[in-house]
N, C-alpha and C positions, 0 to 999 in steps of 0.2 A: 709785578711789584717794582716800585722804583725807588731808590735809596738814593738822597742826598748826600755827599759825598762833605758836604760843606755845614753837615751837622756835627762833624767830629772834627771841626777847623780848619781854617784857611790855610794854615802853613800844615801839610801832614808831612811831617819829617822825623827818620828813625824805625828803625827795625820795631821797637820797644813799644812806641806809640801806634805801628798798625797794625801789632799782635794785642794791643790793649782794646782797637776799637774792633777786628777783627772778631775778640772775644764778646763784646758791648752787643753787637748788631747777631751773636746765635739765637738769641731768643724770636725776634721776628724772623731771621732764616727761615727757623721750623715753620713760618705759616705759609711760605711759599708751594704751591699745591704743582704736584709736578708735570704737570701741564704748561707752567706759568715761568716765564722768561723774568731773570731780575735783572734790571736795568740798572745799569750808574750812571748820577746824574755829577759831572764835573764843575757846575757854573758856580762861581761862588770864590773853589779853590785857586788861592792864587801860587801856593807853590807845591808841587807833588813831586817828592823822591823816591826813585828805584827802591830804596828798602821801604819806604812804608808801602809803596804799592806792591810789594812782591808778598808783605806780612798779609795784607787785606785782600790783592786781589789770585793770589797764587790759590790759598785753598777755598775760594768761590771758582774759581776758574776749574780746579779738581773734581768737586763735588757738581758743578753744573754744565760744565765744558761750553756746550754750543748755544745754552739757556743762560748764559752771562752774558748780556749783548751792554755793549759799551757809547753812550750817548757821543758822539763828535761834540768838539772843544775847539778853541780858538787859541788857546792859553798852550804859548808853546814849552811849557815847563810839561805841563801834562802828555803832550804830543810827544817830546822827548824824551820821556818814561815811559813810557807808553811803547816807545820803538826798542828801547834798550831791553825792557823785559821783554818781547818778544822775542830779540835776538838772544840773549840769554837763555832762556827757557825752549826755543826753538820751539814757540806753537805761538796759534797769531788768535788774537781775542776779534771776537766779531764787532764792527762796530758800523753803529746806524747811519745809514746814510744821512747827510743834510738835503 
């Protein structure tokens, strides 16, 4: 399954706002069949902050661990999030090679 990340807007900023879409996106969670890797797709997003990605991708990261594979980005707002929540959390999201 792959999730645009750039349907829930280009500025994701806020603890508030990634536990709203965090909430938003349960429903197609459940159809993810557990064999099946969900993807993030970044492109789109032009600014991504440590709290909206830790509301959004902390309890996908929980519930799928090694099946949350993280699309490579260019956007270094995201790459910088991206680094901080790993060192933070002290566990590293997998993400797809280019």
């Amino acid at each position: 399954m792959l999730i645009e990340l750039k349907k829930f807007g280009t500025t994701l900023i806020s603890r508030q706002a990634g536990l709203e879409a965090f909430k938003a996106f349960q429903p197609a969670f459940k159809g993810i069949k557990p064999n099946e890797n969900l993807e993030i797709d970044f492109s789109g997003v032009l600014t991504f902050s440590p709290s909206w990605g830790d509301e959004f991708l902390g309890p996908l990261f929980e519930q799928l661990g090694d099946k949350l594979v993280l699309l490579p980005s260019d956007n270094m707002s995201v790459q910088a999030t991206l680094k901080i929540l790993q060192e933070i959390n002290k566990r590293s999201f997998v993400i797809r090679e280019q």
